[in-house]
C-alpha positions in Angstrom: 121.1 118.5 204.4 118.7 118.9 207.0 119.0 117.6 210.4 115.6 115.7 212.1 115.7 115.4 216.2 113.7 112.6 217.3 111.5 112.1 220.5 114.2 109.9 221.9 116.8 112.7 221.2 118.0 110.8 217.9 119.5 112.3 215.7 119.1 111.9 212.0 120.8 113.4 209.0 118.8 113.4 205.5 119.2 115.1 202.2 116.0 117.0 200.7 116.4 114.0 197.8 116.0 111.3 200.4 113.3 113.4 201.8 111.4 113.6 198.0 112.0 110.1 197.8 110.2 109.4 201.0 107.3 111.4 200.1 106.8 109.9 196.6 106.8 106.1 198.2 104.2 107.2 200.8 102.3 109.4 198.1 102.3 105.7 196.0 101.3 103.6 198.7 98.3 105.8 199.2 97.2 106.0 196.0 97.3 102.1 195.3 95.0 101.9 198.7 92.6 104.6 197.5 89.8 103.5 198.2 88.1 106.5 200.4 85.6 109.0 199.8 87.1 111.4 197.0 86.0 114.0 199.4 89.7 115.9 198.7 89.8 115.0 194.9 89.6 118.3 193.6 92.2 119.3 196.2 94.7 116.6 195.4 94.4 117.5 191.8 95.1 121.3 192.7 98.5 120.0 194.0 99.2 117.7 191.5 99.0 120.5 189.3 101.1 122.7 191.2 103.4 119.8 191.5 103.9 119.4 187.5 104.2 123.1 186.6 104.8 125.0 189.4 107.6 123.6 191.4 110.8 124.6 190.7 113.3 123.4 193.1 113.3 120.7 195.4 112.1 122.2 198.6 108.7 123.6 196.7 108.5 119.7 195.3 108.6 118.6 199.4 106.3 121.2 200.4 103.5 120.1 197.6 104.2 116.6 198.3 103.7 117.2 202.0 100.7 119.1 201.1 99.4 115.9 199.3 99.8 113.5 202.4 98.4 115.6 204.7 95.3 115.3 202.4 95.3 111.4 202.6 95.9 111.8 205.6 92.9 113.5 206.1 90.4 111.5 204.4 91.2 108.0 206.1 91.4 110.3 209.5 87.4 110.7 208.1 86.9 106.7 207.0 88.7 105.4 210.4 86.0 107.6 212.2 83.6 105.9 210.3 84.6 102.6 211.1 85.2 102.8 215.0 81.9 104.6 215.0 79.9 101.7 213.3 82.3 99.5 215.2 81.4 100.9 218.5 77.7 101.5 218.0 77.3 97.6 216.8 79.0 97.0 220.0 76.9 98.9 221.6 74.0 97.1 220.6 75.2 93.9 220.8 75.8 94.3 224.5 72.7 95.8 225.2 71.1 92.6 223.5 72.7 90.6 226.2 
């Protein structure tokens, strides 16, 4: 069981399987919306790996998982850059057309 404090001084109790089970639905969700840049492939496939053979309890299984979305987390970090740079410098332009 572990116990989460929130900002608001919440508090929330969760068991490591709840917590695997949130990590897998987020893990699916991103990899149905993949549609980014592959920069990370070769590290997400390094943790999958580690995740099929390596992990032998459940905390391990949270940690690779957690590994995995900070990864996806990483490259839409890089693609929402993108956009709200070619957002911004159309803007940009735009206005000074004006």
């Amino acid at each position: 069981m572990v116990t989460l404090i929130l900002k608001n001084k919440e508090v929330i109790k969760i068991n490591y399987k709840e917590i695997y089970k949130l990590h897998i639905q987020l893990l699916e969700v991103y990899e149905k919306n993949k549609n980014g840049s592959n920069l990370y492939q070769k590290d997400i496939q390094f943790y999958n790996r580690q995740l099929g053979f390596f992990c032998e309890n459940m905390v391990q299984r949270i940690f690779v998982l957690n590994q995995l979305i900070k990864i996806y987390e990483k490259d839409r970090e890089f693609l929402i850059k993108g956009c709200s740079h070619a957002y911004f410098s159309n803007s940009y332009k735009a206005s000074e057309r004006e």
